[in-house]
Structure formats: structure tokens, C-alpha cells
mmCIF file of the N, C-alpha and C atoms, coordinates in Angstrom:
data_MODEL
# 
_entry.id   MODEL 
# 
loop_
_atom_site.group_PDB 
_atom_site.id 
_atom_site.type_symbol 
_atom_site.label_atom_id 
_atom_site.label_alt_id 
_atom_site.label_comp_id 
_atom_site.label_asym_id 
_atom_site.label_entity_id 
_atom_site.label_seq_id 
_atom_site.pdbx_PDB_ins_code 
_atom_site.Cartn_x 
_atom_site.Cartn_y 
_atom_site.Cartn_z 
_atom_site.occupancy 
_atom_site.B_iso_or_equiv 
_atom_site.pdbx_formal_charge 
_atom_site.auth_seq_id 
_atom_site.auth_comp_id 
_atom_site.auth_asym_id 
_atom_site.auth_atom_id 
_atom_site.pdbx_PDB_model_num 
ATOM 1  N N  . UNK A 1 1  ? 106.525 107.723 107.108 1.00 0.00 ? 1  UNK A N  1 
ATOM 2  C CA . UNK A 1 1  ? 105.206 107.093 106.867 1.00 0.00 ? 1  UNK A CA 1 
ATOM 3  C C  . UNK A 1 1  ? 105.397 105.658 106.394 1.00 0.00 ? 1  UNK A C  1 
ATOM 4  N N  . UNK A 1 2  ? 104.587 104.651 106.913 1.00 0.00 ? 2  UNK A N  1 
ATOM 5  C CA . UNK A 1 2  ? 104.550 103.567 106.198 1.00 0.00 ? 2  UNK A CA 1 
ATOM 6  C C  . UNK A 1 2  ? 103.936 103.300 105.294 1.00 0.00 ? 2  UNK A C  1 
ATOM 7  N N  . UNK A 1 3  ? 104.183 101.778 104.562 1.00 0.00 ? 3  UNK A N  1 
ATOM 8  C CA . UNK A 1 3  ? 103.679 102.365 103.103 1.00 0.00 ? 3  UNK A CA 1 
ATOM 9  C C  . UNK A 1 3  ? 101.950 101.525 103.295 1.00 0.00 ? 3  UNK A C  1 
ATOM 10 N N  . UNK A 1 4  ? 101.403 100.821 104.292 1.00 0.00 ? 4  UNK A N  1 
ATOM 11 C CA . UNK A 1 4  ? 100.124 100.912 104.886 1.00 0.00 ? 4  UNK A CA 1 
ATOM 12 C C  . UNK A 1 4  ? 99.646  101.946 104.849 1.00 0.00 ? 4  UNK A C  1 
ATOM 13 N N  . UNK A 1 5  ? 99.989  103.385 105.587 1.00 0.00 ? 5  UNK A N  1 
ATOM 14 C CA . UNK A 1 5  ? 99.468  104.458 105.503 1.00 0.00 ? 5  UNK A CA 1 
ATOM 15 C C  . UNK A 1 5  ? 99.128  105.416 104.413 1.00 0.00 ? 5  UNK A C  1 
ATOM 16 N N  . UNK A 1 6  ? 99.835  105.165 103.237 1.00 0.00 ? 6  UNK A N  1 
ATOM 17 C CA . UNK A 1 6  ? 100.463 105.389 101.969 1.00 0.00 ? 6  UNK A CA 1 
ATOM 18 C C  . UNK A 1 6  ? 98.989  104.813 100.866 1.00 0.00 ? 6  UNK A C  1 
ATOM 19 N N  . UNK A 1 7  ? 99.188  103.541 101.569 1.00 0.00 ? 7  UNK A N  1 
ATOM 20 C CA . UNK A 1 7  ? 98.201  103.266 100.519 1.00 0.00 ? 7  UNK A CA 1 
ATOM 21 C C  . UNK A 1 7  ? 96.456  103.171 100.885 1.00 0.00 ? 7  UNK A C  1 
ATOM 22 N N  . UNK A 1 8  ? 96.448  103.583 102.071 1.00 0.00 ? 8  UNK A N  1 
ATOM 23 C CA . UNK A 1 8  ? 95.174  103.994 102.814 1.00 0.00 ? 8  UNK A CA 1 
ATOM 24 C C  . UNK A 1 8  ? 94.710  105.351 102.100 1.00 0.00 ? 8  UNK A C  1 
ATOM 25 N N  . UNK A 1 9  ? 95.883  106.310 102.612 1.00 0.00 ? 9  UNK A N  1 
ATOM 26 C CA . UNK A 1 9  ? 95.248  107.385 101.644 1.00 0.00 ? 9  UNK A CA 1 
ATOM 27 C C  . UNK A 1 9  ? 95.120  107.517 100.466 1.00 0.00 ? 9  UNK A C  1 
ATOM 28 N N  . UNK A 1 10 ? 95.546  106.651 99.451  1.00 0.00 ? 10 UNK A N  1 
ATOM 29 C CA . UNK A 1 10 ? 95.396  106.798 98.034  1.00 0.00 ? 10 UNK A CA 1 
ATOM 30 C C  . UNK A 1 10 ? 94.297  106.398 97.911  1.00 0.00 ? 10 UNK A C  1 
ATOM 31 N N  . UNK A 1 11 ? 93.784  105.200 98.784  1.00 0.00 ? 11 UNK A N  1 
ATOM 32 C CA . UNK A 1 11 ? 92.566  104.819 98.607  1.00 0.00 ? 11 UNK A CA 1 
ATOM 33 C C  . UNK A 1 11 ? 91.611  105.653 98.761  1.00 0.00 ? 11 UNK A C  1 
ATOM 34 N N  . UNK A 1 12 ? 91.670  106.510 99.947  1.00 0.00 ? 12 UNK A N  1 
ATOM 35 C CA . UNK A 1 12 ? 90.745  107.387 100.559 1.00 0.00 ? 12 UNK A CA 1 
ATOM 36 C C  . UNK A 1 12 ? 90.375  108.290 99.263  1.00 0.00 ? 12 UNK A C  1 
ATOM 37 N N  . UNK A 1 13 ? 91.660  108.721 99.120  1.00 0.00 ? 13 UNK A N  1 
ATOM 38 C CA . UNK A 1 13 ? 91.505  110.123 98.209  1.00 0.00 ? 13 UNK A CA 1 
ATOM 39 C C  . UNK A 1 13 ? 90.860  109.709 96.731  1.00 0.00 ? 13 UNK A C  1 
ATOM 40 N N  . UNK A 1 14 ? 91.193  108.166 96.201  1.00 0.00 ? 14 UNK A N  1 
ATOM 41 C CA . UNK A 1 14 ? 90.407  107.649 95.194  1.00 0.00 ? 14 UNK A CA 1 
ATOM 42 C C  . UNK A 1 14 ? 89.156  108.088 95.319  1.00 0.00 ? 14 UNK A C  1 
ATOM 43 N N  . UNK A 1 15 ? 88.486  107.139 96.256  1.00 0.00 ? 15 UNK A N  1 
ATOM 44 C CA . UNK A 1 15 ? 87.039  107.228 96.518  1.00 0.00 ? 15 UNK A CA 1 
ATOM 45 C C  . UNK A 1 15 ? 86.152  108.878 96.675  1.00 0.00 ? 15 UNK A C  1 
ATOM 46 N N  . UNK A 1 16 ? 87.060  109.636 97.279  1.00 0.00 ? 16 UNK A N  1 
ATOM 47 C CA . UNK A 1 16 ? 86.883  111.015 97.546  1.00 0.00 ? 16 UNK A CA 1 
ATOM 48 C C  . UNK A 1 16 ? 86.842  111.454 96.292  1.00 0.00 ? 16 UNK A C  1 
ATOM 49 N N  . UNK A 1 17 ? 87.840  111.246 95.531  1.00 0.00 ? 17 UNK A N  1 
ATOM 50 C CA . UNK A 1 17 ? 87.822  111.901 94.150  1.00 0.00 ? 17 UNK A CA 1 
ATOM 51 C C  . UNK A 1 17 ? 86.332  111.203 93.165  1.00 0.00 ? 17 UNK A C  1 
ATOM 52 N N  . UNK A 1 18 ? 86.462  110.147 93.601  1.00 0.00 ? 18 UNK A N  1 
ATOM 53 C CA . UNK A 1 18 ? 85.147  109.210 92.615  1.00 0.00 ? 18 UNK A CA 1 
ATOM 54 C C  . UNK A 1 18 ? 83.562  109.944 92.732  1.00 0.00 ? 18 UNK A C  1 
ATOM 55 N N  . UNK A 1 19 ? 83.597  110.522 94.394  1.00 0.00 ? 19 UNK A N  1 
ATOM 56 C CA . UNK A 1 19 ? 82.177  110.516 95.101  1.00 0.00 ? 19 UNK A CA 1 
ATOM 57 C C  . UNK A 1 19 ? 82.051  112.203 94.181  1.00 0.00 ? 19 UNK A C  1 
ATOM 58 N N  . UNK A 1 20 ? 83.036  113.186 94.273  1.00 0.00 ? 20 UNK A N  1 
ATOM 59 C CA . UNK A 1 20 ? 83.157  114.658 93.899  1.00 0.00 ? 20 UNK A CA 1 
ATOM 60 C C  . UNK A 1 20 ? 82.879  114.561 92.053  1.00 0.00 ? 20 UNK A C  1 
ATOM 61 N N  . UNK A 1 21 ? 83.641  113.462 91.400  1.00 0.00 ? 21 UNK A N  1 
ATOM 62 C CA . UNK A 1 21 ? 83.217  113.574 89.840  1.00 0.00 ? 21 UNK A CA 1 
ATOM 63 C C  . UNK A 1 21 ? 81.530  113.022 90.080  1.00 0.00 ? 21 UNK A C  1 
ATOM 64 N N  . UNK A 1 22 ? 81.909  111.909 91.111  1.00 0.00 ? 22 UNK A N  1 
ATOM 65 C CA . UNK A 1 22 ? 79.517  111.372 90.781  1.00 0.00 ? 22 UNK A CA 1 
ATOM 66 C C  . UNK A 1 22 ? 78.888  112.795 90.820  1.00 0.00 ? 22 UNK A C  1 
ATOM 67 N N  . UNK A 1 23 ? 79.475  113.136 92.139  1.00 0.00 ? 23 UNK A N  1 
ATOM 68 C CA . UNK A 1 23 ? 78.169  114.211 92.192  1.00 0.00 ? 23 UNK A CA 1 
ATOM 69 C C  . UNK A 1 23 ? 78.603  115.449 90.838  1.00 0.00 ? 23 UNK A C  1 
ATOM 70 N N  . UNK A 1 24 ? 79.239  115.697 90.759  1.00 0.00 ? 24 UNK A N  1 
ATOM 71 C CA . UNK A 1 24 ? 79.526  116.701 89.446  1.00 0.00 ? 24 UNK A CA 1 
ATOM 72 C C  . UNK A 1 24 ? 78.348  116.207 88.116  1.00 0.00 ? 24 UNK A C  1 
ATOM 73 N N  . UNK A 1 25 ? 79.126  114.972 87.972  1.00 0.00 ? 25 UNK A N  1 
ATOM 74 C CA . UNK A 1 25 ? 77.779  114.331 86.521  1.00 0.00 ? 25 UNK A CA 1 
ATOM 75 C C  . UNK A 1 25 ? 76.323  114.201 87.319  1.00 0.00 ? 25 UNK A C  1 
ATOM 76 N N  . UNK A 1 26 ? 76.102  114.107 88.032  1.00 0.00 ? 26 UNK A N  1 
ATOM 77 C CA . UNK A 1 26 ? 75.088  113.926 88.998  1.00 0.00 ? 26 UNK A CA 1 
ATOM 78 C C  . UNK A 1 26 ? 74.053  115.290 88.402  1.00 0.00 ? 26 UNK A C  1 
ATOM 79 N N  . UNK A 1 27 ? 75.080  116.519 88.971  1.00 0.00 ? 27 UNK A N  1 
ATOM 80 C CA . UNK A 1 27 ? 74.484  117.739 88.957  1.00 0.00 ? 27 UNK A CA 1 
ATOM 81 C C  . UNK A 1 27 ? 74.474  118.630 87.234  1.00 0.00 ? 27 UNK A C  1 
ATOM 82 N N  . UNK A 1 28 ? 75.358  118.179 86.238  1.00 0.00 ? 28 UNK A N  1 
ATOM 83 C CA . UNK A 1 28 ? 75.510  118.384 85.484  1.00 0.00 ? 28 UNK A CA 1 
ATOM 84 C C  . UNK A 1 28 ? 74.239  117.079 84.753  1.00 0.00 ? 28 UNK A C  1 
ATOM 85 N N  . UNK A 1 29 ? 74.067  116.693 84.694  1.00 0.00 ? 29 UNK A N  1 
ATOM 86 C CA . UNK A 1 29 ? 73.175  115.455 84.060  1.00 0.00 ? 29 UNK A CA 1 
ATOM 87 C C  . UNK A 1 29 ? 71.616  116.479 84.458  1.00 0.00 ? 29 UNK A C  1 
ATOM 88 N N  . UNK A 1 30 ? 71.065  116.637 85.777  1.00 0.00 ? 30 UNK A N  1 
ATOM 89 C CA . UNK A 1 30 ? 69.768  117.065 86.274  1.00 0.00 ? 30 UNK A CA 1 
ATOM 90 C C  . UNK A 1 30 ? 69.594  118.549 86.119  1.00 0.00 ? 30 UNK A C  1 
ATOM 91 N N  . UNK A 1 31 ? 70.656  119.449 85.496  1.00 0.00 ? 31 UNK A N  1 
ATOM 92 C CA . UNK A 1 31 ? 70.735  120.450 84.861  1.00 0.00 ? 31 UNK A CA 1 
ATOM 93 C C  . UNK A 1 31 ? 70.319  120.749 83.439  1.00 0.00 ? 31 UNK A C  1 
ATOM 94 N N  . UNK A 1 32 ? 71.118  119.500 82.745  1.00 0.00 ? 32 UNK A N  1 
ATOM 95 C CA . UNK A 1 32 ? 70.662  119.306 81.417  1.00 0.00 ? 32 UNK A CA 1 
ATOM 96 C C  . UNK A 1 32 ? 69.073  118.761 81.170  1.00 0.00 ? 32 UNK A C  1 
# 
């Protein structure tokens, strides 16, 4: 793998991880 590819997915998986905690507080916030 190159390290382009390397750091594409870290990015990806950042944002992926960012969008899964929003919606968590998202749903935890309109619960409360």
C-alpha cells in the first residue's frame, strides 16, 4: 500500500468515526 492510500483511509475512517459519535450525541441529547 502506499502511504497516499494510508492516509486516505485514516481520513475516511476519521470522518466515519466523527459522523457515528454526532449521531450518537445527536440521539442521546433528543432522548434526554
Amino acid at each position: 500500500m502506499s502511504t497516499e492510500m494510508i492516509i486516505r483511509l485514516v481520513i475516511v475512517g476519521l470522518v466515519a468515526a466523527a459522523l457515528v459519535v454526532g449521531f450518537a450525541l445527536d440521539e442521546k441529547t433528543y432522548r434526554d
